[in-house]
C-alpha positions as CSV (number, residue, x, y, z in Angstrom):
1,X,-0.6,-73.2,114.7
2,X,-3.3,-75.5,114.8
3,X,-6.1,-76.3,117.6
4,X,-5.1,-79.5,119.7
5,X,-8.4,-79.9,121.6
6,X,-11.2,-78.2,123.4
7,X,-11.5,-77.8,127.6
8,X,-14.3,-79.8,128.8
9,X,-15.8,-76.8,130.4
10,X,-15.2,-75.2,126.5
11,X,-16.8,-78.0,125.2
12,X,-19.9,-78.6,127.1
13,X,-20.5,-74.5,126.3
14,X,-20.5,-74.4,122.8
15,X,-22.2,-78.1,122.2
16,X,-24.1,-78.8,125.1
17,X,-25.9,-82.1,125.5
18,X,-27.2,-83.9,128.6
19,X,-23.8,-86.1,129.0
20,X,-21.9,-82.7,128.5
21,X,-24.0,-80.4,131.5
22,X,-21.4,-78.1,133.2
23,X,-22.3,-77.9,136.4
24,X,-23.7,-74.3,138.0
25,X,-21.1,-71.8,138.0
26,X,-18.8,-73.4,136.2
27,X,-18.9,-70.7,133.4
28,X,-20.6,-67.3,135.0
29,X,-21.1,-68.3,138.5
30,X,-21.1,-65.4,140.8
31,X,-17.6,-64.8,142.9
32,X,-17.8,-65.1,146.7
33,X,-15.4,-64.6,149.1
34,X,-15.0,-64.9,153.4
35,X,-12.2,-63.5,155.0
36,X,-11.8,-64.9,158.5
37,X,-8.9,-64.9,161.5
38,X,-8.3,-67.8,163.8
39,X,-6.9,-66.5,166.9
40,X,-4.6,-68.5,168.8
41,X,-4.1,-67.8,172.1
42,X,-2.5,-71.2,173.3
43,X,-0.8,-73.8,171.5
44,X,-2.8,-75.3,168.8
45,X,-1.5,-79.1,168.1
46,X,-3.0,-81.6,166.1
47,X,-5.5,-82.5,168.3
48,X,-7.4,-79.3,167.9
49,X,-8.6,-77.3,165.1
50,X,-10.1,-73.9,164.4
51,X,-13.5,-73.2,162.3
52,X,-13.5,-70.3,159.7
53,X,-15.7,-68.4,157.9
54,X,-19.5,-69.7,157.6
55,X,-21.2,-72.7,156.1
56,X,-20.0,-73.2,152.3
57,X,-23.8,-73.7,150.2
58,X,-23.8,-76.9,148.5
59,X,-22.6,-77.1,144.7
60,X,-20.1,-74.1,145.7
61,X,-16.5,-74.5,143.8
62,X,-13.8,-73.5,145.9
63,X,-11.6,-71.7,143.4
64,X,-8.5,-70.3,145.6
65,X,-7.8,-69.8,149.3
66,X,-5.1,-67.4,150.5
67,X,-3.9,-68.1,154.0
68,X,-1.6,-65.8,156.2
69,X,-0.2,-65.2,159.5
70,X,1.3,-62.6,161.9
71,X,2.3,-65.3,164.6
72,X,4.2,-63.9,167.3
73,X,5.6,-67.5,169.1
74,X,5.9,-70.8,167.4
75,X,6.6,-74.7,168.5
76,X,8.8,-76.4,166.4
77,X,7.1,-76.1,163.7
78,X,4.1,-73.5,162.6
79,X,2.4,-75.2,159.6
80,X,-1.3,-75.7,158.9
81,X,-3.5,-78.3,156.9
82,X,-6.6,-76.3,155.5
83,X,-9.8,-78.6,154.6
84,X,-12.6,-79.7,156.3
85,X,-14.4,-82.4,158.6
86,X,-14.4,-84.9,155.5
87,X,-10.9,-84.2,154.7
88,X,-8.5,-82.5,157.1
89,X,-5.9,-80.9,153.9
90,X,-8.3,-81.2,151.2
91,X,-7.1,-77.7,150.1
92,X,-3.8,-76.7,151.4
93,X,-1.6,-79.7,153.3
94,X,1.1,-78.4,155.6
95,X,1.3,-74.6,155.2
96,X,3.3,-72.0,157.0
97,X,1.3,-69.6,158.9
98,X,4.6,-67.9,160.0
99,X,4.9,-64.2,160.6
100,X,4.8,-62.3,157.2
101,X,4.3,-65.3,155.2
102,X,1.2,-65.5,152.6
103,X,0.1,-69.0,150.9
104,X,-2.0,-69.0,147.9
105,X,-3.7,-72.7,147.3
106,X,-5.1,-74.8,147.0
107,X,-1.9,-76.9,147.1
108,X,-3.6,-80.2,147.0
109,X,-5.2,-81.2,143.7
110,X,-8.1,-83.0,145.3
111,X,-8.9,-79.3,146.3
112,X,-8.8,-77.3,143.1
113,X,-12.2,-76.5,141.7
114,X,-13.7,-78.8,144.3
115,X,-17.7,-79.0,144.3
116,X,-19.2,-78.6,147.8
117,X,-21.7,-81.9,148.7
118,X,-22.7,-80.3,152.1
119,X,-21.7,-83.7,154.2
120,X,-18.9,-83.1,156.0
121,X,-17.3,-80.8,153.6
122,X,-19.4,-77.3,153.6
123,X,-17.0,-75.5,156.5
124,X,-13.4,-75.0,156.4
125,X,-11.4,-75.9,159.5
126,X,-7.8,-75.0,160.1
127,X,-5.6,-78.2,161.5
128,X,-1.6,-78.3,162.3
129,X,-0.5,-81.8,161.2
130,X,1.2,-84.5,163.2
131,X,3.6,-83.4,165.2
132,X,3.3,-79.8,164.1
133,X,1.8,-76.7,166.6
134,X,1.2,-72.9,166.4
135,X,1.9,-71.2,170.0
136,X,0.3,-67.8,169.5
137,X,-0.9,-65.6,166.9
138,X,-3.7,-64.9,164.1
139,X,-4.1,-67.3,161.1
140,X,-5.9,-65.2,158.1
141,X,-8.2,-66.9,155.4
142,X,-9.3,-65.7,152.6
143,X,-11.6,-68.2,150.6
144,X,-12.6,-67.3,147.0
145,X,-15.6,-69.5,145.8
146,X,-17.9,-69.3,143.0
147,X,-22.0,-70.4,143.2
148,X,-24.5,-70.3,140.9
């Protein structure tokens, strides 16, 4: 079997040069994680969103989110867009939060391994979409980063 090709994250390791510089924690960063619920004690719609966890440092990669929930009364629908002010499902577009159901993202490419810039995309914010609500219940969030 022979080698096809190298990663790019590979490649800028073992011959680095200045077009090649991984960025911090790319290889070796440290693992960070928050863990947050967003209670819900009236229905959530589209209009309205919930903040979680705490300001995300700038160059932070968000690796994986986990998001779960022990809802106890739903509107017709009880799915949730996880991103952030720049992006409303930059990491996990249209998620159950049902009862006893656990997500793993992100789902949304545009999410994975995304680099924090600290605009409007350092806290995560928890967003039914159009013409979806959550009545009552806790939304869990785990989010898994890495910084240098």
């Amino acid at each position: 079997m022979a080698k096809y090709a190298n990663g790019t994250s590979y490649a800028g390791f073992v011959d680095p040069t200045g077009a090649n510089r991984l960025d911090p924690g790319t290889l070796g960063g440290k693992l960070r994680v928050m863990v947050d619920t967003g209670v819900v004690t009236t229905q959530l719609s589209s209009s309205n969103y919930i903040l979680v966890g705490k300001e995300l440092p700038t160059g932070a990669q968000v690796l994986s989110i986990i998001v779960g929930g022990d809802m106890t009364a739903f509107a017709s629908s009880s799915n949730i867009d996880v991103g952030d002010e720049g992006d409303a499902n930059r990491y996990m577009s249209s998620v159950s939060c049902a009862a006893d159901v656990v997500t793993i993202g992100p789902n949304a490419i545009a999410g994975m391994n995304y680099s924090v810039t600290g605009t409007t995309d350092n806290i995560i914010r928890l967003t039914p979409p159009s013409g979806c609500a959550v009545s009552s219940g806790n939304i869990k969030i785990a989010i898994l980063y890495a910084v240098e």
